[in-house]
Structures are given as C-alpha cells and as structure tokens.
C-alpha positions in Angstrom: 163.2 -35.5 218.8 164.1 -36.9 215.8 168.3 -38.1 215.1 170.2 -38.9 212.3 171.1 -42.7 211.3 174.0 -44.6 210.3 174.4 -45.5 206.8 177.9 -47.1 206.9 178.7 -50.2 205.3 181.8 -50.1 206.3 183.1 -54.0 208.0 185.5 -52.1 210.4 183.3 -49.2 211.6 185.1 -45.7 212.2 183.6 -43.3 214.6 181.5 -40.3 213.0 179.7 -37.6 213.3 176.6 -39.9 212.7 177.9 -41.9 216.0 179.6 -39.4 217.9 181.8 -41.0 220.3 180.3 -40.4 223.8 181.7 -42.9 226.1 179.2 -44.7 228.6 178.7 -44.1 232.1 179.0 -47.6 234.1 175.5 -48.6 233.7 175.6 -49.3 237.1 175.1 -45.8 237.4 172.8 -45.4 234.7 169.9 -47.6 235.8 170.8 -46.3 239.4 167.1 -45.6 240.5 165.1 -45.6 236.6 161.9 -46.5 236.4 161.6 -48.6 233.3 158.0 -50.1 231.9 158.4 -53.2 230.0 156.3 -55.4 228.0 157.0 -58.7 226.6 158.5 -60.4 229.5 157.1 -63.3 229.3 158.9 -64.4 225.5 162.0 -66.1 225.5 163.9 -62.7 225.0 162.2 -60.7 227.6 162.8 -63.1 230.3 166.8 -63.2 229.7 167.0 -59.3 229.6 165.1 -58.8 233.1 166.9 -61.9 234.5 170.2 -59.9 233.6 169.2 -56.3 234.9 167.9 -57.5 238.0 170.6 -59.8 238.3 173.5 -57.5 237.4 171.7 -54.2 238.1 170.1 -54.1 240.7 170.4 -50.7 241.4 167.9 -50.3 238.9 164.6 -48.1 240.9 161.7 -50.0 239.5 160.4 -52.3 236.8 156.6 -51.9 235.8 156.1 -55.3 233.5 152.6 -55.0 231.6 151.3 -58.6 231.2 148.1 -60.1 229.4 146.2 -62.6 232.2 145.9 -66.0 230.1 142.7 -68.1 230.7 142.8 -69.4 234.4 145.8 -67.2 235.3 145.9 -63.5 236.2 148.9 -61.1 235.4 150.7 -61.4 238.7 150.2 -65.5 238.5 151.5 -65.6 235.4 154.7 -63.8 236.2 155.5 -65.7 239.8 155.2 -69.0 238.0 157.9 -67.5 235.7 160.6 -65.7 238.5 159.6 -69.3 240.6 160.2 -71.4 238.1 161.2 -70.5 234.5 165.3 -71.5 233.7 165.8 -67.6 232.6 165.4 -67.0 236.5 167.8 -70.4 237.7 171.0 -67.6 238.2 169.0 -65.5 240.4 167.3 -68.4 242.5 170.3 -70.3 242.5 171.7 -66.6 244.0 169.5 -65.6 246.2 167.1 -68.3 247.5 164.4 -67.1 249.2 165.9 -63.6 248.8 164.5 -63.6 245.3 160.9 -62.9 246.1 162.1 -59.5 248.6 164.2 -58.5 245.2 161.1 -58.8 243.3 158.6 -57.4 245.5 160.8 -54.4 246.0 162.0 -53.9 242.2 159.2 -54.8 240.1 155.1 -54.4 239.8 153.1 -56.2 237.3 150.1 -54.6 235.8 147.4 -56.5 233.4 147.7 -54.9 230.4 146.0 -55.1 227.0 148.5 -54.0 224.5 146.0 -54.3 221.6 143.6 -51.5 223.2 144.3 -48.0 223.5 146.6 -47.0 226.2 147.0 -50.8 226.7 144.1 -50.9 228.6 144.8 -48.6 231.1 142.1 -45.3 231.4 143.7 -41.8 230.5 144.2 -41.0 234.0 145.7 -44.4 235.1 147.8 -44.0 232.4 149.2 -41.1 233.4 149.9 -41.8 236.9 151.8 -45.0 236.0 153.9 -42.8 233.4 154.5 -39.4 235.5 158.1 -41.1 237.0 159.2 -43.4 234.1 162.3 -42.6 232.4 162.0 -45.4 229.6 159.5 -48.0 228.1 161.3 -51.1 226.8 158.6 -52.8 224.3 159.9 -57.1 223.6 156.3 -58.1 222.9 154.9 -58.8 219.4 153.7 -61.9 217.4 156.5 -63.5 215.5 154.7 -66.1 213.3 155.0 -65.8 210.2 151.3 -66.5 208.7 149.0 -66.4 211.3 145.2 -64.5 210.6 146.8 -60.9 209.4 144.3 -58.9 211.7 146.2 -60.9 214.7 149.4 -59.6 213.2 148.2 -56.1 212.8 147.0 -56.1 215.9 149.6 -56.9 217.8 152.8 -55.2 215.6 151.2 -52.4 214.7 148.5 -51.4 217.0 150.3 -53.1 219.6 153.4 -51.1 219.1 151.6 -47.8 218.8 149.7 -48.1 221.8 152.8 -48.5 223.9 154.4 -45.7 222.3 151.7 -43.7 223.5 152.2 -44.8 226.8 156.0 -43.4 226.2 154.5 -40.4 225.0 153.3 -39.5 228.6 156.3 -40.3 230.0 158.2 -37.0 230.7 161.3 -38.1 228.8 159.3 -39.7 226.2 162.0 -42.2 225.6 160.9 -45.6 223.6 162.9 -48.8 223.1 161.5 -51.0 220.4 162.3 -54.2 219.5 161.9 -55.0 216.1 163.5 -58.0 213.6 166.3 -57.5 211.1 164.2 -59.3 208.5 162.0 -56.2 208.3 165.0 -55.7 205.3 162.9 -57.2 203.2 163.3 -59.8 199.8 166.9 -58.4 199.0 170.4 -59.0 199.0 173.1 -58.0 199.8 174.2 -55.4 203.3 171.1 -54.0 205.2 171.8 -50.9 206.9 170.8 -49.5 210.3 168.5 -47.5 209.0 164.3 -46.5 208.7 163.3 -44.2 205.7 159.8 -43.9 206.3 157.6 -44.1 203.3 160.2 -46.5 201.3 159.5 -50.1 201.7 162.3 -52.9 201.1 161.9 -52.7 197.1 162.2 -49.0 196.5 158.3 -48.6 196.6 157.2 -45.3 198.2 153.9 -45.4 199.8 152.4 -43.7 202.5 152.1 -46.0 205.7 149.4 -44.9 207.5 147.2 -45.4 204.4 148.6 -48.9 203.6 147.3 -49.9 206.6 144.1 -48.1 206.1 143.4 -49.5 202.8 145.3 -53.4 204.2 142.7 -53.6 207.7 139.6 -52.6 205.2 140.3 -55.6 202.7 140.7 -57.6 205.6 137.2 -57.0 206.7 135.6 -57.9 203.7 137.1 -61.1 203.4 135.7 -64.4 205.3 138.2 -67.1 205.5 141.5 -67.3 207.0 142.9 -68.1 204.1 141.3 -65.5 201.7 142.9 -62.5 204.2 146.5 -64.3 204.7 146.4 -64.8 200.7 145.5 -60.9 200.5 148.2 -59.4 203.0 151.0 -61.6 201.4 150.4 -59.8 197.8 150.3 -56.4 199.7 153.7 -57.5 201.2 155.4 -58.5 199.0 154.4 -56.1 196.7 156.0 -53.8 198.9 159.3 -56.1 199.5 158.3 -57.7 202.5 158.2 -62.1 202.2 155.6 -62.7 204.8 153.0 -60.6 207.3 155.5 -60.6 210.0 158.0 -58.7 208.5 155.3 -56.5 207.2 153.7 -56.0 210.1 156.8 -55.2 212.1 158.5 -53.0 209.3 154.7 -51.0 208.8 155.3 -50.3 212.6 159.0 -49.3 211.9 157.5 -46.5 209.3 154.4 -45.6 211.3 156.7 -45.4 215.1 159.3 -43.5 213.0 156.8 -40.6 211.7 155.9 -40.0 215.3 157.3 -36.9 216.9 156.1 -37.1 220.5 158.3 -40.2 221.2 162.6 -40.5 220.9 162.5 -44.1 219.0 165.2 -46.6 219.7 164.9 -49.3 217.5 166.7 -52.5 217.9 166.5 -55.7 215.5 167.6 -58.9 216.4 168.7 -61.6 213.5 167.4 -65.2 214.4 167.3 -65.3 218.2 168.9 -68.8 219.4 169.9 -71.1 222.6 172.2 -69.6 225.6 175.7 -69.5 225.1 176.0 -68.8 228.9 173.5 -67.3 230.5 171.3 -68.1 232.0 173.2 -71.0 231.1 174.7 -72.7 228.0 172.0 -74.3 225.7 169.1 -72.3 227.3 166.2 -72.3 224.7 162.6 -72.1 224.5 159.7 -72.9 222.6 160.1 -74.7 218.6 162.3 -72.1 216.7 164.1 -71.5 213.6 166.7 -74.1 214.6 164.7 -76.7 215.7 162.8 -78.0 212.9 166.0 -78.2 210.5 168.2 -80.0 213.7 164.9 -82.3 213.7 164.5 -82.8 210.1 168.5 -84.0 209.5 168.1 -86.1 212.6 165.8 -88.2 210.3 166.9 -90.2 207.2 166.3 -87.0 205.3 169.3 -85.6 204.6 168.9 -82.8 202.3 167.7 -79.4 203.7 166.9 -77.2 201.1 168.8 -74.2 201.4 171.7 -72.1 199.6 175.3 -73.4 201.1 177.1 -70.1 200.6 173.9 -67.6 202.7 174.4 -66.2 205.9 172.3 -68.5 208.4 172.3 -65.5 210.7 171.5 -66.3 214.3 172.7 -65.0 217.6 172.6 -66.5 221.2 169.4 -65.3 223.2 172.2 -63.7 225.8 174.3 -62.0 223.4 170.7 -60.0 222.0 169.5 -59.6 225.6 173.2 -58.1 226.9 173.7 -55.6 224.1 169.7 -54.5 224.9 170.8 -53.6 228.4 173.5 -52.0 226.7 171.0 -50.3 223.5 168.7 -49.4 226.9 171.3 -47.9 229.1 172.1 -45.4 225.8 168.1 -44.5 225.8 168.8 -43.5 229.5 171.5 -41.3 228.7 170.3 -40.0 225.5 173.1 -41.2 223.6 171.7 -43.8 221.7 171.7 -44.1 218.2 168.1 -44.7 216.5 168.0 -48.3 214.8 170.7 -50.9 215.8 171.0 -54.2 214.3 172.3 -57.4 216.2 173.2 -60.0 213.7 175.8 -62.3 212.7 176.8 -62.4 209.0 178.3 -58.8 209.3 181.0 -59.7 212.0 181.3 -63.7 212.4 180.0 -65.0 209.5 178.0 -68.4 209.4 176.8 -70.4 206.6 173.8 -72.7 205.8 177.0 -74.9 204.4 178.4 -75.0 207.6 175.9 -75.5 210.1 174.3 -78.3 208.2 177.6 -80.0 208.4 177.9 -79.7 212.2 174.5 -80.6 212.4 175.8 -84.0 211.1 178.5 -84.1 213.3 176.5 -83.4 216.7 173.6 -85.3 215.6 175.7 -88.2 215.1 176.7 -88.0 218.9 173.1 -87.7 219.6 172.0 -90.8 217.9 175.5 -92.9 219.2 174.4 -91.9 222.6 170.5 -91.9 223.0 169.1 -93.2 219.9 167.1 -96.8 218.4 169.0 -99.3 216.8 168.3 -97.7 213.8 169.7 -94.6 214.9 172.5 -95.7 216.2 173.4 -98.0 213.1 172.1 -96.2 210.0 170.6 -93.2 210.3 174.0 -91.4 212.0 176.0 -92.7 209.5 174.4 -90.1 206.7 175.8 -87.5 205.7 173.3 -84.4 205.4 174.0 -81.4 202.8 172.3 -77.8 201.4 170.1 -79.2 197.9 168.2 -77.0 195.6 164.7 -76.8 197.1 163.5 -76.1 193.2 164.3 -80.0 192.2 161.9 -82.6 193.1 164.3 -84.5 194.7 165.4 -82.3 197.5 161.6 -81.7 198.8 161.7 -86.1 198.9 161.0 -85.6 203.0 157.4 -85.4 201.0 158.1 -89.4 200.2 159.0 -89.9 203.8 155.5 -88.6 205.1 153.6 -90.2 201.9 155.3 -93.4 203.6 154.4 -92.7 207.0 150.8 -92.4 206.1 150.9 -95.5 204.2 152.3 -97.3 206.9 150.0 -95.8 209.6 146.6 -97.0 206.9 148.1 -100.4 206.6 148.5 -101.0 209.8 145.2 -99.7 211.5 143.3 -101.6 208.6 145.5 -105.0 208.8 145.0 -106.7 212.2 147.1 -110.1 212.5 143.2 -111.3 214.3 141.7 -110.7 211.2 144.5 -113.0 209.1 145.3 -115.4 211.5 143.5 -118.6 213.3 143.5 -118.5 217.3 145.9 -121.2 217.5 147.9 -119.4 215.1 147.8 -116.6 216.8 148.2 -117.6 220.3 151.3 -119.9 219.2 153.0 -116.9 217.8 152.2 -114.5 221.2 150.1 -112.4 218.5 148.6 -110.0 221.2 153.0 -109.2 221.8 153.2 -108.7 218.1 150.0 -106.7 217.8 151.3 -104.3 220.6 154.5 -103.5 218.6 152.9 -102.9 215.2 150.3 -100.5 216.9 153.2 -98.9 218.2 154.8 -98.5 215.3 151.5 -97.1 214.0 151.6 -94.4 216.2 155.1 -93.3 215.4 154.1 -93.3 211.9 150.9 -90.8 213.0 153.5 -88.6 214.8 156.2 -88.5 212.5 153.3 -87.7 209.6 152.8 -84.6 211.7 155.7 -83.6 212.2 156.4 -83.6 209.0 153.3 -81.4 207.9 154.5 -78.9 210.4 158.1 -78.9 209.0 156.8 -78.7 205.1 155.1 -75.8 206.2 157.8 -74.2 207.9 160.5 -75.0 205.3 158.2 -73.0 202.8 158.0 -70.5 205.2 162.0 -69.7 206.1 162.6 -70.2 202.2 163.1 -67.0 201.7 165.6 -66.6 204.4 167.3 -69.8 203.8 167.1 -69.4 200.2 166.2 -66.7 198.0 168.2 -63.6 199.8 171.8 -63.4 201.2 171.6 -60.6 203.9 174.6 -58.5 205.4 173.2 -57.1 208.4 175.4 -54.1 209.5 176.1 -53.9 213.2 178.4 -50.6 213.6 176.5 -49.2 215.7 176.4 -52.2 218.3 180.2 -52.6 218.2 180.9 -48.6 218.2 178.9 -48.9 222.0 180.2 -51.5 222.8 183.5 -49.9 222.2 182.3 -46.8 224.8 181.4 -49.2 227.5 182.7 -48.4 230.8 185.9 -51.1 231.3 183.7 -52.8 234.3 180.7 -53.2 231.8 182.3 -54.2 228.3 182.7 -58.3 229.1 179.3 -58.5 230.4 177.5 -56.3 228.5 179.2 -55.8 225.0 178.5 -57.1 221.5 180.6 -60.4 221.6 179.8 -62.3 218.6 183.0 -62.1 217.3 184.0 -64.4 219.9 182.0 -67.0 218.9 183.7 -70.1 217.7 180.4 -71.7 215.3 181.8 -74.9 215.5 182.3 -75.4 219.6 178.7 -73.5 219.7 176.9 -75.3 217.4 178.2 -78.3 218.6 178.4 -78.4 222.5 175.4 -75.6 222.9 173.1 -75.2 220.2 172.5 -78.9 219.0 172.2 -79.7 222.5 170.4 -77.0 223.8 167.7 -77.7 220.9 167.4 -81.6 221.7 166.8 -80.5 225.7 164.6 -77.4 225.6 163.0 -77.2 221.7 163.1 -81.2 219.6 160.8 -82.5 222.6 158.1 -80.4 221.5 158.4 -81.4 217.9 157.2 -84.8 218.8 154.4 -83.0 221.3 156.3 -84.2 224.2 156.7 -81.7 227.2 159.8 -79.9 228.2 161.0 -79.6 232.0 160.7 -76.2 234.1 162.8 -76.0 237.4 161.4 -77.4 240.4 159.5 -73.9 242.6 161.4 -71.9 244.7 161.3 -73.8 248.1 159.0 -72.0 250.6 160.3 -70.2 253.6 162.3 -72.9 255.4 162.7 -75.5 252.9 165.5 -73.6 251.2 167.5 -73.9 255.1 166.9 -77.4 255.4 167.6 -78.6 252.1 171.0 -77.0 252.3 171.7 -78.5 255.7 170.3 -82.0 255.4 168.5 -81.5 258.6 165.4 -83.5 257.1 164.0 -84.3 253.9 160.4 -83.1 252.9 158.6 -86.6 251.9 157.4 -86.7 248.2 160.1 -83.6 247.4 160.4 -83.9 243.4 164.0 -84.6 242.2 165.4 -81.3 240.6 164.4 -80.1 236.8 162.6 -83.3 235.8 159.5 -83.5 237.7 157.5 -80.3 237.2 156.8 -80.4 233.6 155.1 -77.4 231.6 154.5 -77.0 227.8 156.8 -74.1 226.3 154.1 -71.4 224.9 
C-alpha cells in the first residue's frame, strides 16, 4: 500500500515516473455517490473545503463529519449553528435559502466523536458499521498552537491522528487523507521536498518514532508544571530538528502514519493558511492568526517587526488550500494520488517579509486615514514600518511601548484629580468630565499592555519562521494535478497561486480581511457571524416585502460570536 515520493526540486516540474501522468476524471464524477468521513470541520480550513464540495459537488453520496460536543452544546448543535450561520456557509445560504437544510439533511450526518480515544470513541462494532461503505476519511483536525501543555499536543497530533487512521483502516479501501503543515520541515533552509523518510527527523537524526514517543509521554508524566513538560518537549524537538511541539507533534505523526501498512496515506501540508481571496468571499478569515498580530503590531507606533527582509513569508489564501484538497481528495478516490503534497507559496509566487511589511504600511495607512483617532490619522500613518534584526535591543523596543503602558495605567489608577484638587477646584474645571477620560485612557493602556504580552510571546514563537530559516517549499506535485484536471474542473479546483498579484491581495483582501474578521479579537472585541438562516417562510417574505418581522436584526452586525 505503500508508493513512491517525489524528490524533485526542480521550479518547472516535468512529469515522471514518480508522477505518472494520469489525467483526472471530472471530479464531478469522482465524488459521484462517495462516502467520505471527515473530521475537523469545524476549523477555519475544514469549513471552506465542505462549503466547496457540497457547494460545487454535490453529487457527492454522503458526508459523515465526526465532531467533539463542547460544554452546553452537542455535536449536531454545534454543527447547525455553523451551516446556519458561519460566513464559510454565506454562498450556499445565499444559494439555496431554505433549500440548504434538505441539502444537509440528505448529504451529511454528524456523529460525536472523541478523536483522542480509541476508535474516536466509537465501540469496535459501531466502528465498523459506520466504515463498511466509506471510500475515504479526510482528517483537517489537530491542535495548531505552538506551546500549549505537550500531552495536549500529543494527544491530539499524534494519538489523534492514529485513531482516525484506524478508523480508515476498516474502511474497505483503506484510503487516508491527512492534513499535516509544511513546517514539519523542520529548523533548515533552503527547498523542502514532498517527501516523509520515516525514522529521519529534520536534522539528519535517525531515531525510531514509536520509541521517541514512548520515551517523550513517560517524561511528561513525571514532570508537574506546565512549564517543566513544555521546557522538556522543546529540547526533545529540537534536538531532533523540529522548533516547537507543534511541528513535532505533527511531523512524529507524519513518521508514525507513514510506517503503517494497513492504510494508503495522503498527506497534504499547507504553508501559513490566510484570508479568502474569493471564496467564500474575499477577505474571509477566522480566529487571531499568523497575520494578525504583525498587521496589529505595525498598526501601532511600532514600526519595526523583527524579521529577515529577503525570507519567504509563505502564506496561501484559505480557498486556494481548501480547492487543491478537493482536488489532493478526488486523487485518493481514484487512487492516483501521490503521497505527500505541499501547498505553499515561496516555490511558485514568491513573497517576502520585505514586501509584505511594506504593504502593510501602505494599507494600514488607508486604515488609519479612514477609521482611526486623531492620532492615527495624523501621526501614526505617517510611519514608515520595516524588517530590523530581532537580536538588537532596539528592534524588540515594542518592550518600551508596554513598559509605558503599564506606567501609564499605575499612574493613573493611583493619581485621582479628587485626591489633588479642592471641590471648587474641581467642580470649576468639570473634574468628574476629566476624570472619565483619564480612566479611559487607563483602560486602553490595560488593553494595549495585553496585547502586547500576547504579541511578545508570539513574536518569539514565529521567530524561527520569520527569522532564522528561509524555506522553499516544493509544490510539483500540486501543479502536475492541477495540470491533469478535467478542463471543466482546472479554474475552480487547480493550484492558482501563481495568479496571485501580492500586492492587490495584500492590500484590498488580506489587510482588510484581518481588520474585519481577526484585529477585533486582538483588542478582545467580538467578531460578527451572519444573521440565522430565516425559518420556513421568513426567507419568502423577506424577498417579497410582503411584511417585515418586528425586531428582525440588520444583516451581519447583530448576531455576534467569539471566533474559537
């Protein structure tokens, strides 16, 4: 069940024997009547790629999505306040209307799942009556941050991961799509290819996986802070090559997945995964990314982001990842598809930390000249930001804007004009006016202090990807397919970063997108879902005008959720 991998590093890929050229069926025809099981649909990824299929497929048979219940919502909750309401679904609401929930009732069944227990949670004989008639299992869940508790990590990564490729294993095709990150390339530089050697970690080390993680989840238990374990797991990774326990965690799952011989692994690694470029629609994002902290940070007097000018700042539009995913699944379906594929920039259309911080200037500028303070109209947009050396004092001098903001917010809750002023005084000078715009400014200076330890930590966290390695990520394989797509399928479905113009996107989608959907929640603010899909008759009357429901919420603004 095993294939053979590309190892090309080629920039204008040739077709092989490696990547045999086997032109694609329409997928049309290809998810005609599959039974996929997917997991992770309720991530910012997952979402666009079952948007898509159901909105451009939907000839597709069935969709099984295993979902964990949160607290005070079950499975199935979870996932009609998503298809009801999430921006991933407007195309399809804005489509069909009321027609939306028949699609979904007839094309897809949630199932609670726990993906950190065996079998997900399922029994052995549930497990295999959901598998008997699957033809793939498409796996988007996973934990992407990058230092949390490791045993959360391992968990969901590794054990995660495994658990669902034993659910693939009962399947009778045994057929396994698995989404993992291109960072798994580890602290190196230079072209990454689209390959897994199992039992050869980023820095040449051999080791035997299963026992790394033997030996890695016994330290953990002997250890009793938080700290103690993440300080543990980061020597183990980077002894190994890895920067951080997310990219150990996912690339130990690449080596463990990758021994197994009762499952046909697809793997597929995204780069960074950013805003919309169209659908569901342009500037679509979700939840505080890569992005968003360094759009935030040069939105502030600080001007210096402390990465190398000349790296790849390799990101790619949530659509383009979730279209060439139908297109990576669609190969699974056929058996044609080659084992790892990378999506990435830097290898096609490459982007630079030098560049995007200067467009960053540029749209931010707009941003303050058309919504900011006084301040940000008249000073702050007026700087010009730029790539520093994070090893020099200087650049890291954000660290003077928060030591500022906490002196400013200790002044000001010690100093009260009451305390220093007479009553006539104060009464003469409206000092409860006064008093009311300094505690104001107080609490900016509290929120802005937090930020900013959020962003410290997160700039120390990307420095290795914004800093100390230059990847190439190789992408043959993605625009070899893309290539053998069926004429009908290869402008929706295909690879199309090459199209990309950096400057209108970064610009006119991604800044924007980031200061709708991602900046809010850097100041703790809430971002907007749509308004619900009307009930049954609503949907009639609003399009006609024949009445208007009293108290109906104006569109997009009035239900608000927090982003998780």
């Amino acid at each position: 069940m095993q294939r053979t991998d590309v190892n090309t590093s080629s920039s204008t890929p040739e077709l092989s024997m490696n990547h045999p050229a086997t032109p694609m069926k329409p997928l049309r025809e290809t998810y005609a009547g599959k039974h996929l099981v997917v997991t992770g649909t309720t991530g910012f990824l997952g979402k666009v790629w079952l948007a898509m299929v159901l909105d451009f497929l939907p000839e597709v048979g069935h969709i099984t999505l295993l979902i964990r219940g949160k607290k005070g919502e079950s499975a199935d909750e979870r996932f009609t306040r998503i298809f009801e309401a999430s921006p991933a679904f407007r195309p399809l609401r804005d489509k069909l209307g009321q027609e939306l929930r028949a699609l979904i009732a007839d094309k897809v069944t949630v199932k609670k799942a726990a993906l950190t227990e065996p079998l997900c949670g399922f029994s052995e004989s549930e497990a295999k009556e959901l598998m008997a008639n699957v033809d793939a299992v498409v796996h988007f869940a996973g934990l992407t941050d990058f230092e949390p508790d490791p045993q959360w990590s391992i968990d969901a990564n590794i054990h995660g991961a495994a658990h669902v490729a034993d659910l693939a294993a009962l399947s009778p095709k045994h057929r396994y799509v698995h989404v993992s990150t291109t960072f798994v390339g580890g602290m190196r530089n230079g072209e990454i290819a689209e390959v897994v050697t199992p039992g050869i970690s980023p820095n040449g080390t051999r080791f035997d996986p299963s026992e790394e993680l033997r030996i890695c989840e016994a330290e953990i238990a002997k250890l009793e802070t938080k700290k103690e374990r993440i300080d543990l797991v980061m020597a183990r990774a980077q002894a190994l090559g890895w920067p951080n326990i997310y990219t150990y965690s996912k690339g130990l799952s690449e080596h463990l997945i990758d021994l197994r011989t009762d499952v046909v692994t697809t793997t597929y690694r995204p780069a960074i995964v950013e805003c919309a470029r169209n659908y569901p629609f342009q500037g679509w994002n979700e939840g505080i990314n890569t992005s968003g902290p360094i759009v935030w940070l040069l939105s502030t007097s600080f001007q210096r982001f402390p990465a190398k000018a000349t790296n790849n700042f390799d990101i790619v539009p949530v659509d383009t990842v979730a279209r060439t995913m139908v297109m990576v699944t669609g190969r699974a379906l056929e058996d044609t598809a080659q084992h790892v594929y990378q999506c990435a920039s830097g290898h096609q259309n490459p982007f630079t930390f030098e560049r995007a911080v200067d467009l960053c200037g540029i749209a931010i500028r707009r941003m303050h000249k058309r919504t900011g303070n006084s301040v940000e109209k008249n000073f702050t947009a007026y700087l010009d930001s730029h790539c520093a050396d994070p090893t020099k004092t200087e650049v890291l001098g954000f660290r003077r804007m928060q030591k500022a903001a906490k002196a400013t917010r200790s002044f000001l809750r010690s100093h009260k004009l009451e305390r220093y002023l007479s009553p006539s005084l104060f009464e003469k000078i409206d000092g409860k006016r006064i008093q009311k715009a300094l505690d104001e400014v107080s609490k900016e200076a509290r929120s802005t202090d937090r930020i900013l330890d959020r962003v410290d930590g997160m700039l120390r966290q990307y420095r290795p990807f914004i800093h100390d390695y230059n990847y190439t990520f190789l992408t043959d394989n993605l625009v070899i397919d893309t290539q053998m797509l069926a004429e009908e399928d290869r402008e929706r479905f295909g690879f199309d970063i090459h199209d990309i113009c950096w400057r209108d996107y970064w610009m006119n989608t991604q800044v924007p997108g980031l200061e709708k959907w991602s900046l809010p929640l850097m100041r703790n603010e809430k971002v907007p879902d749509d308004p619900p899909l009307p009930r049954l008759g609503e949907e009639k009357a609003r399009r006609t005008g024949e009445f208007v429901i009293a108290g109906q919420p104006t569109p997009a603004n009035e239900t608000m959720v927090r982003a998780s």
